[in-house]
N, C-alpha and C positions, 0 to 999 in steps of 0.2 A: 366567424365561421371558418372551419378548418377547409384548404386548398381541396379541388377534387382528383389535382396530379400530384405525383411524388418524382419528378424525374430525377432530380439530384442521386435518390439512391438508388436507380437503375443506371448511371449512369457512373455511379462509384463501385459498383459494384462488378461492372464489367471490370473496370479498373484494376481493383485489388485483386481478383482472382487472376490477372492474366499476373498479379506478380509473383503473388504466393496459392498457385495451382494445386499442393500436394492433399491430397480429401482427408478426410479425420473427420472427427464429432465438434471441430471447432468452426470448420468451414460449411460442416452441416449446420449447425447452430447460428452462423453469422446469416450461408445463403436462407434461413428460415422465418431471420427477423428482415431482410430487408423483402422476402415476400408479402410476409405481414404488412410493412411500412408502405409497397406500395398498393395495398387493397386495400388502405387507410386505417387498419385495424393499429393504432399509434400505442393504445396500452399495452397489447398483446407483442407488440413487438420493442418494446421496451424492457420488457420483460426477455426476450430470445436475445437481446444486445448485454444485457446483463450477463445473461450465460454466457453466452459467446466470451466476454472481458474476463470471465471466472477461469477461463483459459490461461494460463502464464506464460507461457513458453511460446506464446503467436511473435511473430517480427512487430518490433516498434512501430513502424511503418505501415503496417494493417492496422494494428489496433486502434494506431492513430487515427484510421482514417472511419475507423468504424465509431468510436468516441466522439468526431465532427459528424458524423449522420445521428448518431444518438442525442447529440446535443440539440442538432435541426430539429429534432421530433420535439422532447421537450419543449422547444419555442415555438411549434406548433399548436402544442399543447397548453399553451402558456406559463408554462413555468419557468420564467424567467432564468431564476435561482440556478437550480440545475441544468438549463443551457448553456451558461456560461462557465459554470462549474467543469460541463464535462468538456466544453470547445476547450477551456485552459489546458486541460488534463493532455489534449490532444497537442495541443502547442508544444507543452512540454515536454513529449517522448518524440514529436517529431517539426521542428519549426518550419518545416517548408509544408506542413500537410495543407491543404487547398482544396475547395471544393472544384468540380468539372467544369466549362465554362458557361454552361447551359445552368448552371442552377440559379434557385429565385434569388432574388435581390436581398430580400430576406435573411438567406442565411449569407451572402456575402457579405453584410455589415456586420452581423452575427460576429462574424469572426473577423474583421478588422477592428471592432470593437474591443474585444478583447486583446486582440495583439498589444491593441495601443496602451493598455491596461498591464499589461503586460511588460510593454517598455519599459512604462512609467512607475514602477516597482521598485523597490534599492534592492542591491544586491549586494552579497557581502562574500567574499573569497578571499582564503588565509593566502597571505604570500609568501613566496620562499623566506629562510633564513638569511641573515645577514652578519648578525653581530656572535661571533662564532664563543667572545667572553660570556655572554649572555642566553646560556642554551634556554632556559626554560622564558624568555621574549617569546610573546605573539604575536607578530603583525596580521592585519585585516586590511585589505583593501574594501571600501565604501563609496557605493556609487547611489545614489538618492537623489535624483531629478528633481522630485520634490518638496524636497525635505521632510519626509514623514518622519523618519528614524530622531527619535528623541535622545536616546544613549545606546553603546553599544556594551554587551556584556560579553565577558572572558568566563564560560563555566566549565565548571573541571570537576574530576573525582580522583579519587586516588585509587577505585577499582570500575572496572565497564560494571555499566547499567547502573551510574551512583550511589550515594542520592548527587546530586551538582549542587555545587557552592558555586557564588557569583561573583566576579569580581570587575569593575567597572573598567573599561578601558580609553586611553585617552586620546581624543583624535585630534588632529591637525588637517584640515583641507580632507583628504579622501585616503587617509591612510590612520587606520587607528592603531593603540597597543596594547598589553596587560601584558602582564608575566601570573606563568602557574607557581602556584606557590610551594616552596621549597621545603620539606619535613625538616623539625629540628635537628641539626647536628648531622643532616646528612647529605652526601657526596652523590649518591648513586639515586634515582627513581623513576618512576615509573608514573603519567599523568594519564587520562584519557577524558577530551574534550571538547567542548564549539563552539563557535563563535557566535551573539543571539542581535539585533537590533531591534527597539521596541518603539513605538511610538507615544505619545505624552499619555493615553490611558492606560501603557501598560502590554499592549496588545504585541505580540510579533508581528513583524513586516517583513522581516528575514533573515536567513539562517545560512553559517556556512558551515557542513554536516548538521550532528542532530544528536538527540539522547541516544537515539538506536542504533546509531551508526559514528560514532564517535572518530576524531583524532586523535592517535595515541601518540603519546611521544616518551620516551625512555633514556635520560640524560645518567649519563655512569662518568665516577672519578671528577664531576660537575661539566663535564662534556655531553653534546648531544653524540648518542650513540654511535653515531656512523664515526665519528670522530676519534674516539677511546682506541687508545693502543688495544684493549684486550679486544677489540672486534677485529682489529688486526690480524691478532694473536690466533683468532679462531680459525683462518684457514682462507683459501682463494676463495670458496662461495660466500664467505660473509664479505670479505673485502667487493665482491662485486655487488652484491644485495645491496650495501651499505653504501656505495659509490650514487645507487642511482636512487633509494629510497630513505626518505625522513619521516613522513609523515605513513603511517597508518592507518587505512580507514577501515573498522573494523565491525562485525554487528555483535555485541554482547548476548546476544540471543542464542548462539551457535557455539 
């Protein structure tokens, strides 16, 4: 039987508007689903949480918090799935989001449940360069609490938005490698990339960027770009560009 209070989202709701106060169709849209939410109408305002999220341009930080009261409903509603689904969601654009201190017990496990799931996740992030002979070297760092990640893959193309070729990389403790592979007979190129770890079915567990948002990397003369006299050659704004950026992360989309 669904609860006959909803405090939590009268209670978040004061909340969020004391931070982000400016009116629009989004904060109409948000204050209309958590009216819904609390006259228990939970479908109907799941539906207004949706609009509300079709907003882009809201702060991290509200949508966060509006993503944890969407997720409550769901598990009101019993839907497990996308409870948890959208409480992650919420983690993700904001890790301190929390519900008020009045809300049910319910959704505070809700969401320590998932943090802890969360923890317990590998995570994979390319690390700086090192070996300056070696421009086209990938290092990854790998962190896998427990031990899901089966092998990690180095996938590359030679233009954004591929297709990716795979190439396996080889770890030691919590630091993996691969190198992108070098065109015949040549000195100068261009890669765009990411790093994948996959579990023994096959499955990702985790990614550092992605197909759509690739790292790029562009080695000239067999130097990594920043490096190349001719970026030198180009002028003060490249020597500083180049001082402070290697990696680009780019969307091929655009």
């Amino acid at each position: 039987m669904l609860p006959l209070t909803f405090p939590v989202l009268a209670a978040a709701s004061s909340l969020v508007v004391a931070q982000a106060p400016a009116p629009g169709a989004a904060q109409a849209d948000l204050a209309r689903a958590r009216e819904l939410a609390g006259a228990l109408r939970y479908e109907e305002a799941v539906v207004e949480y949706q609009r509300y999220l079709g907003h882009p341009d809201r702060p991290a930080a509200e949508r966060a918090q509006a993503l944890l009261e969407l997720g409550f409903i769901h598990l009101l509603l019993e839907d497990t799935v996308n409870a948890e689904q959208r409480t992650t969601e919420a983690l993700e654009l904001d890790a301190w989001v929390r519900p008020p201190p009045d809300a049910p017990q319910k959704q505070k496990d809700l969401l320590e449940r998932v943090r802890a799931t969360l923890a317990a996740r590998p995570k994979l992030e390319v690390l700086p360069r090192e070996d300056a002979g070696r421009p086209q070297l990938v290092r990854a760092s790998l962190k896998d609490p427990r031990a899901r990640a089966n092998e990690v893959l180095l996938r590359h193309a030679p233009v954004p938005g591929g297709p990716y070729r795979a190439t396996p990389m080889v770890c030691q403790q919590d630091t993996c490698e691969g190198e992108l592979p070098v065109p015949p007979r040549a000195t100068s190129f261009t890669a765009w990339y990411f790093v994948e770890a996959l579990d023994s079915q096959g499955n990702t567990v985790a990614r550092a960027a992605n197909p759509l948002a690739p790292l790029q990397l562009s080695v000239i003369e067999q130097k990594a770009w920043y490096e190349s006299p001719w970026v030198y050659a180009g002028g003060a704004a490249l020597v500083v560009g180049a001082a402070t950026v290697f990696f680009i992360a780019s969307d091929p989309r655009k």
